[in-house]
C-alpha positions in Angstrom: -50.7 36.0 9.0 -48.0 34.6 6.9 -46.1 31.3 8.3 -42.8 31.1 6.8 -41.3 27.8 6.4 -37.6 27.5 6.7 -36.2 26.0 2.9 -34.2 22.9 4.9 -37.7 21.8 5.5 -39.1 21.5 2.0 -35.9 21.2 -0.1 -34.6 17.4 -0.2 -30.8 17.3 0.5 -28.4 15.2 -1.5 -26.0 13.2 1.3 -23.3 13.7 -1.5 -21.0 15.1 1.0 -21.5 11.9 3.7 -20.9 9.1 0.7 -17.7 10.3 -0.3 -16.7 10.6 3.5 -17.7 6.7 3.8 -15.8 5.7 0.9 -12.8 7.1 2.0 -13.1 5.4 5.0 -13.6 2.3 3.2 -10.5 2.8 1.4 -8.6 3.8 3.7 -10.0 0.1 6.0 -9.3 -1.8 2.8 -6.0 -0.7 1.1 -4.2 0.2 4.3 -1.4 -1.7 3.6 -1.1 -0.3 -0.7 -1.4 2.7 0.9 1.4 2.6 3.3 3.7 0.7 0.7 3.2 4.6 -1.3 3.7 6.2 1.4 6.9 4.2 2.0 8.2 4.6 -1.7 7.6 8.1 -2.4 8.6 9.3 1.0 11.8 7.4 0.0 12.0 9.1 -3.6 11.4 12.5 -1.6 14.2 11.8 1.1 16.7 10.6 -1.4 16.5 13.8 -4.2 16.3 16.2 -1.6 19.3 14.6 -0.1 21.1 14.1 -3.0 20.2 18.6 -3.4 20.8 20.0 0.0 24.0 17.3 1.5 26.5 18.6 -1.2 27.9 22.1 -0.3 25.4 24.7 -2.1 28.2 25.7 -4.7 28.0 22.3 -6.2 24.4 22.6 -6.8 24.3 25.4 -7.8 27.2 25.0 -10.7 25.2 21.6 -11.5 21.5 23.7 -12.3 23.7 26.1 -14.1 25.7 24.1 -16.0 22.3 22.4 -17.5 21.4 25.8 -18.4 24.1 26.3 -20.1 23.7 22.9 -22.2 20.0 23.4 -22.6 19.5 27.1 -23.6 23.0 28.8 -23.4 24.8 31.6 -21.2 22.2 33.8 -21.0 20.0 31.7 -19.0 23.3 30.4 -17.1 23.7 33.7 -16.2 19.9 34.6 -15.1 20.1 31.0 -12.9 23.0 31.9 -11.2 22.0 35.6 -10.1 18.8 34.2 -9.0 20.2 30.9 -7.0 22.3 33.7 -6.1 19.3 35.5 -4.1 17.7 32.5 -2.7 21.3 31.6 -0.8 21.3 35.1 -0.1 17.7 35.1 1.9 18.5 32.0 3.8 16.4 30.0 1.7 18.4 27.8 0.2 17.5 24.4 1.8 13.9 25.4 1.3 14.4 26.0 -1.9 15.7 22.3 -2.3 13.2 20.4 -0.6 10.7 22.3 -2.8 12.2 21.2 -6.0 12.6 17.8 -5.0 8.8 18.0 -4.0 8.6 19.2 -7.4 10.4 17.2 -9.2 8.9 13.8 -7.7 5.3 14.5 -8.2 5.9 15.8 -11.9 7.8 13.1 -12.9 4.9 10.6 -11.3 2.0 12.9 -13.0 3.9 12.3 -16.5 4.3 8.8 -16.2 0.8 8.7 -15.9 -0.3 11.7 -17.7 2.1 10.7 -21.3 0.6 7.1 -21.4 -3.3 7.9 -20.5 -3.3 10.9 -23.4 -2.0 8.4 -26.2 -4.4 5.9 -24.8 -6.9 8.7 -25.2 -6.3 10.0 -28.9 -6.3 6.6 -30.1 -9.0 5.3 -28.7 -12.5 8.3 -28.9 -14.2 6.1 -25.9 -11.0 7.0 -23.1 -11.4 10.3 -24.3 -14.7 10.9 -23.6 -14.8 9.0 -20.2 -11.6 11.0 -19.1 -13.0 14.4 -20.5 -15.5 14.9 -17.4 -12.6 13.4 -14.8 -10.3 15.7 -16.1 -12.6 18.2 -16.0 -13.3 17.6 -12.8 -9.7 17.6 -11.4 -8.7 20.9 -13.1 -11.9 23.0 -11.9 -11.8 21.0 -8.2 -10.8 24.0 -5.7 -7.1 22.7 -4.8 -7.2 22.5 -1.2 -9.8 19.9 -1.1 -7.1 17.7 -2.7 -5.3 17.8 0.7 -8.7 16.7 2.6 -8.3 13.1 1.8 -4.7 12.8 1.1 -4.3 13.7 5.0 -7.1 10.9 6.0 -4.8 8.5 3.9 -1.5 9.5 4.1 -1.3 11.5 7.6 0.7 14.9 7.4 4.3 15.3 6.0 6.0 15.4 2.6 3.4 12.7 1.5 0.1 14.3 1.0 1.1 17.1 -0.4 3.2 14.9 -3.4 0.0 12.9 -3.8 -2.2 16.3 -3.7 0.3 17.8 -6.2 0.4 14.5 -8.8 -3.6 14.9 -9.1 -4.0 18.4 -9.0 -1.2 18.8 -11.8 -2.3 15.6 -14.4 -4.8 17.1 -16.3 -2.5 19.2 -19.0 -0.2 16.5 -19.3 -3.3 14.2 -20.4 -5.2 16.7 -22.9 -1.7 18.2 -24.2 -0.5 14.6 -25.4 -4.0 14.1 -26.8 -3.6 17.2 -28.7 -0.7 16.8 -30.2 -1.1 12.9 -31.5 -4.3 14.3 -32.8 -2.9 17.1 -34.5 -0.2 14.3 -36.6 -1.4 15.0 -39.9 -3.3 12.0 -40.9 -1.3 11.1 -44.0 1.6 10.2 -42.5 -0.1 8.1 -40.5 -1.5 6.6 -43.4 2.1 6.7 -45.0 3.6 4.2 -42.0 0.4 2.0 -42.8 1.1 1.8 -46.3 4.9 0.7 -45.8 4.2 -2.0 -43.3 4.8 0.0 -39.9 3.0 -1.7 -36.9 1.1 0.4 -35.0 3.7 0.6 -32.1 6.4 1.6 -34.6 4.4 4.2 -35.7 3.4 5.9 -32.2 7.0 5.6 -31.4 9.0 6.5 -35.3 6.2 9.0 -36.2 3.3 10.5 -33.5 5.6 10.9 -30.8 8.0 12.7 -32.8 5.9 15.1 -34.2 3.7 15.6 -31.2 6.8 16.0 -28.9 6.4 20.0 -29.2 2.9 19.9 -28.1 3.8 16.9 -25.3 6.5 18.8 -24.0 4.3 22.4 -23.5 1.6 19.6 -21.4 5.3 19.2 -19.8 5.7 22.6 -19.0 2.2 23.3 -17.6 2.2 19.9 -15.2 5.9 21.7 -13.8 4.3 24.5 -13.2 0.9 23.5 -11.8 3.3 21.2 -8.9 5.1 24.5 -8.4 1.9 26.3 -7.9 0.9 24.0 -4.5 3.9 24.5 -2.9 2.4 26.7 -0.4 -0.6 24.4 -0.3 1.8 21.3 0.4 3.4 23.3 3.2 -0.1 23.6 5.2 -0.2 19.9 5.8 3.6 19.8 6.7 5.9 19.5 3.8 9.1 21.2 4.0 9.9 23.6 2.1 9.4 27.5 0.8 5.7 26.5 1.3 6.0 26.0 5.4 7.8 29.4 5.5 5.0 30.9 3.2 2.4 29.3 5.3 4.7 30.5 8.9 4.5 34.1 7.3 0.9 34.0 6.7 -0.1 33.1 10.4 2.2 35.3 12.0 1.9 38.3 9.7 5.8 38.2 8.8 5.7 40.3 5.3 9.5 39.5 5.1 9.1 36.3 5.5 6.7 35.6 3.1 8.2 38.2 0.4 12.0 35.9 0.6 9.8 32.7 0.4 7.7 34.0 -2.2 10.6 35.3 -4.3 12.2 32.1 -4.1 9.4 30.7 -5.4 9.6 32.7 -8.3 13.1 32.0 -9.1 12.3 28.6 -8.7 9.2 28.9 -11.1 11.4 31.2 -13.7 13.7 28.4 -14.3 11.9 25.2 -14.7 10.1 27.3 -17.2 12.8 28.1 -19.3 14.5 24.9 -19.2 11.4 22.4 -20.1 11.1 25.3 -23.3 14.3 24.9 -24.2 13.9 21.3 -24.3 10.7 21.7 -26.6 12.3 24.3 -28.9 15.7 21.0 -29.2 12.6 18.3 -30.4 13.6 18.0 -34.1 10.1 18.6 -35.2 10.4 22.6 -33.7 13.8 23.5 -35.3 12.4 21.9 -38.6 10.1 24.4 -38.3 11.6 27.1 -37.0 13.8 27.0 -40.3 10.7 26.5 -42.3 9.6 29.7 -41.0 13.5 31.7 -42.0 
């Protein structure tokens, strides 16, 4: 007769699971007041840009995005912004559209301003870079909606959790891409700013900077379009949005619901892409080589 014995029984469970639960309840008791002071300011940063996008009559908006196309790449992609801000007014989804890219726009300015100074922090110093390598790790291979688990216990539901999901789900490229490229500064210049007296700030600032901008500003491009990406994620703990409608299509089945909010997603996605590369290809150190390489 065989007796079976169930695994539960003889395997030793890790509580991981229940810690983490107990400090985020001690965090939550004990920075209640930090936390609603966020909550305040970037709820107030969110209100304000999507205000300042959707209160103007949608012509005005649209001939301001355009016109920076024009300035930043030329008429063709003036003339592929306005078709497709052309469709988005066209499936209603205008004011969706809006509160998306302010959503957008808010946490990926907030993930830079942390993401630009933590990766110089990093190449100059080989101890940050190998205490952020397993965070960063972590953060980029973390399944995304488990961002929104705690951002909800913190931050409740709205516009909120899903900027604060967003900022930590998106940092990681803008940390190792500004790493990468002051790394990749060819040592001898370096040395060169040494030899003529350059401080060390002067030298980040006149020289690293400069010639890492190309590589910083593709670390731009991928933190854009990782916010972008959680849209629809943002929208399942209440953010307005194209994300909500995504999230309204997806429970009730609505296939052209989802396909408009989807496709303005797209457009959305299409153009932030080109105009962050059209900002790296204008950094002095890319057109220097660009005519290196006629």
């Amino acid at each position: 007769m065989t007796v079976r014995t169930a695994a539960s029984d003889l395997t030793f469970r890790l509580p991981l699971g229940d810690w983490v639960d107990t400090a985020v309840d001690a965090v939550t008791a004990t920075f209640g007041g930090l936390f609603d002071a966020v909550k305040a300011v970037l709820l107030g940063a969110y209100d304000g840009l999507e205000l300042a996008l959707t209160a103007p009559p949608v012509w005005v908006v649209v001939l301001v995005l355009v016109a920076l196309a024009v300035v930043t790449k030329g008429w063709r992609l003036a003339v592929g912004a306005l078709v497709g801000f052309a469709v988005i007014v066209g499936v209603d989804q205008w004011d969706n559209a809006m509160a998306t890219l302010a959503l957008v726009v808010v946490a990926s300015l907030i993930a830079l301003a942390i993401a630009i100074p933590l990766g110089i922090l990093a190449a100059r110093d080989d101890r940050v870079s190998r205490t952020l390598r397993p965070v960063l790790d972590l953060m980029q291979t973390m399944p995304a909606f488990v961002y929104l688990i705690p951002t909800v216990v913190i931050f409740l539901t709205g516009a909120v959790p899903g900027i604060v999901a967003t900022i930590v789900f998106a940092l990681a490229p803008g940390v190792r891409f500004t790493e990468l490229g002051i790394r990749q500064v060819d040592r001898e210049v370096v040395e060169a700013g040494h030899a003529f007296g350059a401080s060390p700030g002067r030298i980040l600032r006149q020289i690293q900077v400069p010639l890492a901008l190309p590589t910083i500003m593709a670390g731009v491009n991928q933190v854009i379009m990782l916010s972008l990406s959680m849209v629809v994620i943002s929208g399942m703990v209440g953010a307005a949005g194209l994300g909500r409608d995504v999230v309204s299509a997806l429970s009730r089945v609505n296939v052209s619901l989802g396909f408009e909010a989807g496709l303005a997603v797209v457009i959305l996605a299409m153009y932030l892409d080109r105009m962050t590369s059209a900002l790296a290809d204008r950094a002095p150190v890319s057109r220097a080589l660009k005519l290196a390489a006629a």
